[in-house]
KOLKEVO-473906 format. One line per field, with one value per residue: x, y, z of N, C-alpha, C in turn; residue in three letters. Coordinates in pm, whole numbers, always signed. Example, Ala and Ser with C-alpha at 12.3 -4.5 7.8 and 13.67 -1.06 7.14 Angstrom:
<recs>
neast (+1319 / +1285)
nnorth (-569 / -225)
nup (+780 / +708)
caeast (+1230 / +1367)
canorth (-450 / -106)
caup (+780 / +714)
ceast (+1320 / +1290)
cnorth (-330 / +3)
cup (+780 / +787)
res (ALA / SER)
</recs>
This chain:
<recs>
neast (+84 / +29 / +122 / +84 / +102 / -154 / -283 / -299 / -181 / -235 / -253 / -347 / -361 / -433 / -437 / -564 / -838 / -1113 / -1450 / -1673 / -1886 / -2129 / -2184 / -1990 / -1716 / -1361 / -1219 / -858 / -702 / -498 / -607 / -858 / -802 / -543 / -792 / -945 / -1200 / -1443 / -1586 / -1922 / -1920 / -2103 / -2170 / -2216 / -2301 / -2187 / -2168 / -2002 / -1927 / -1833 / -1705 / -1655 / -1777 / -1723 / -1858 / -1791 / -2053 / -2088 / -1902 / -2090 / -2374 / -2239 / -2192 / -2424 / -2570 / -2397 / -2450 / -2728 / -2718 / -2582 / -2785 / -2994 / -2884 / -2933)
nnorth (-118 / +210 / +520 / +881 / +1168 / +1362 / +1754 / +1738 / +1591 / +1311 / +1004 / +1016 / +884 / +539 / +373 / +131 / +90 / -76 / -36 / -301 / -544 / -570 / -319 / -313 / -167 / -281 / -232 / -175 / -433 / -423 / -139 / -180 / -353 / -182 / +13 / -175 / -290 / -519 / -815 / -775 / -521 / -208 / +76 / +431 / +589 / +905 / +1094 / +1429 / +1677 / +1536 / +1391 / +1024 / +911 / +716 / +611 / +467 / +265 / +264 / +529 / +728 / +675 / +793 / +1085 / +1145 / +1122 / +1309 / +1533 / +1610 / +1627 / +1915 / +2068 / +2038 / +2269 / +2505)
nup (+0 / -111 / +62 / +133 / +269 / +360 / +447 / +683 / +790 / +750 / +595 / +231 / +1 / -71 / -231 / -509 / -673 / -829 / -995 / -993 / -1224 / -1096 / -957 / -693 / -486 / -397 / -123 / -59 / +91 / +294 / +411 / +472 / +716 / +845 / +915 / +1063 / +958 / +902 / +726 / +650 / +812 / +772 / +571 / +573 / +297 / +116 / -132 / -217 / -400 / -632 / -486 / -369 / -22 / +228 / +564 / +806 / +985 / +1255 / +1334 / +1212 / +1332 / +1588 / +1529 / +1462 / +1702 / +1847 / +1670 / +1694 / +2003 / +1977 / +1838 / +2021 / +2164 / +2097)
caeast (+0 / +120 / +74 / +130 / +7 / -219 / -207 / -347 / -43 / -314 / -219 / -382 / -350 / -408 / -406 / -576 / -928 / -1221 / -1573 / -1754 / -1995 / -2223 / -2140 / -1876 / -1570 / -1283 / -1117 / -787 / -677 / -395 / -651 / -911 / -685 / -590 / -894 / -1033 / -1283 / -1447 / -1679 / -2038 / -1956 / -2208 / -2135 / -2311 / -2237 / -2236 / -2153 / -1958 / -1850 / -1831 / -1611 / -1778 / -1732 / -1786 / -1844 / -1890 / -2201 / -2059 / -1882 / -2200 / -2450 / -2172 / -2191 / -2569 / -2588 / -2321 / -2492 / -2852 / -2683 / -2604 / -2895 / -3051 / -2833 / -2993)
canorth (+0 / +326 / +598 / +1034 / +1251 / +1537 / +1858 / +1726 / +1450 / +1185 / +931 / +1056 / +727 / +422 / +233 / +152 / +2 / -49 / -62 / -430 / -508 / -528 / -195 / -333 / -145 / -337 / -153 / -248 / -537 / -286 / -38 / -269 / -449 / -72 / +62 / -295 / -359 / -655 / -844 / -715 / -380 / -143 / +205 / +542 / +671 / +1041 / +1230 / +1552 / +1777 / +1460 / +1269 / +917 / +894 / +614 / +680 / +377 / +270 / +315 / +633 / +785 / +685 / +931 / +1152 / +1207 / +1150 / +1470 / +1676 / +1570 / +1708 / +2045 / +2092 / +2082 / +2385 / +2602)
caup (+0 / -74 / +121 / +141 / +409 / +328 / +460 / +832 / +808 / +746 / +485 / +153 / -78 / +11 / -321 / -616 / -688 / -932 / -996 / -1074 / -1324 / -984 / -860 / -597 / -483 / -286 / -43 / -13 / +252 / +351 / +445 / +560 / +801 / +949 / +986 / +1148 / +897 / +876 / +651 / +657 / +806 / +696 / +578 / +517 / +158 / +51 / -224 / -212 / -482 / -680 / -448 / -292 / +95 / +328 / +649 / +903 / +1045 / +1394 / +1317 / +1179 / +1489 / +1658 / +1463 / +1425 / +1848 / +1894 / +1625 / +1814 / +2119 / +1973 / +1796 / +2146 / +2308 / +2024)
ceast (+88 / +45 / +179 / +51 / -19 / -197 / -239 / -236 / -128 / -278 / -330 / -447 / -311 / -421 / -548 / -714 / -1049 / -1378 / -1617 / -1835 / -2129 / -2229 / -2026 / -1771 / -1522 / -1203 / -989 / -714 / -626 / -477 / -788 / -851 / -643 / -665 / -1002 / -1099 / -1320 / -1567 / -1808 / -2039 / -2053 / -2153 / -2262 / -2236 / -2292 / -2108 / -2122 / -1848 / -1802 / -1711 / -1719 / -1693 / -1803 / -1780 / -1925 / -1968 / -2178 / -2022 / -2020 / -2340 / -2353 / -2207 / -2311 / -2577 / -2493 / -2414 / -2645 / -2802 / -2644 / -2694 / -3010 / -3017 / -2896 / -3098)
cnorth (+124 / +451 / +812 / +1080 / +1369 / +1652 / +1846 / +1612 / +1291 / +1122 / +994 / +978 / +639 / +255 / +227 / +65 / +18 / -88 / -188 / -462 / -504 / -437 / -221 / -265 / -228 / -260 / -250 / -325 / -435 / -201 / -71 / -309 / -290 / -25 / -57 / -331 / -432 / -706 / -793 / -603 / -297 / +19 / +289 / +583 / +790 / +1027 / +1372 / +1630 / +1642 / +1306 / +1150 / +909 / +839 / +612 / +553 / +400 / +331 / +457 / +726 / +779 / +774 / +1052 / +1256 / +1199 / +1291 / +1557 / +1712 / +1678 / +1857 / +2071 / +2106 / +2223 / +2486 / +2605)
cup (+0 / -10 / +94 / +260 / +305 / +397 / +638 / +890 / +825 / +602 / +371 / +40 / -51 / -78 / -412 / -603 / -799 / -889 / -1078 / -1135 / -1159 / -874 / -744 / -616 / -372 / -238 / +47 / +104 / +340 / +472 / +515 / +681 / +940 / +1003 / +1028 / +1087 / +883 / +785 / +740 / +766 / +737 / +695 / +521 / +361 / +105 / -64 / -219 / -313 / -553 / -668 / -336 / -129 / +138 / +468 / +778 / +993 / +1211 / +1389 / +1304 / +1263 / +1588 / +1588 / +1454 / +1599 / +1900 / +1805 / +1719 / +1911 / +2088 / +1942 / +1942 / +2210 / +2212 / +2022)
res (UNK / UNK / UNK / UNK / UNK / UNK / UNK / UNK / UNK / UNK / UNK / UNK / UNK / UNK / UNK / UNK / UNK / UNK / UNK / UNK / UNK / UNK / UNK / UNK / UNK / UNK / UNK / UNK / UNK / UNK / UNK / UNK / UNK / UNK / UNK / UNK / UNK / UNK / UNK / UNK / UNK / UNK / UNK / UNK / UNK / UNK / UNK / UNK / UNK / UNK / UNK / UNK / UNK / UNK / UNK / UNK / UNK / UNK / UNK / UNK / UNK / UNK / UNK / UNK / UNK / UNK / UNK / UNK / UNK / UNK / UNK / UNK / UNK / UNK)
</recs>
């Protein structure tokens, strides 16, 4: 796997992958394997400015429970 840091010193590229005739992308072992991943994880998927982001299921129940909680102090 190759890797760069961006401008936050977070790795940048993490390697190379395609789209399957049944919509599937594989995210590489490499990068699987770091970020714990495991079969049937579930992710959120957006769309931004025409880049695809995945945003795990766990991550994203945080995510929406902190914004929840501000959205209260207002």
């Amino acid at each position: 796997m190759k890797t760069s840091k961006n401008h936050c010193g977070m790795p940048a590229f993490a390697g190379v992958t395609s789209l399957g005739e049944r919509g599937q992308i594989v995210i590489p072992k490499e990068l699987r394997d770091h970020l714990k991943f495991k079969t049937g994880d579930k992710f959120l998927v957006l769309e931004h400015f025409g880049k695809l982001i995945l945003v795990p299921d766990k991550v994203a129940h945080q995510l929406v429970k902190h914004l929840t909680k501000e959205f209260d102090k207002i």
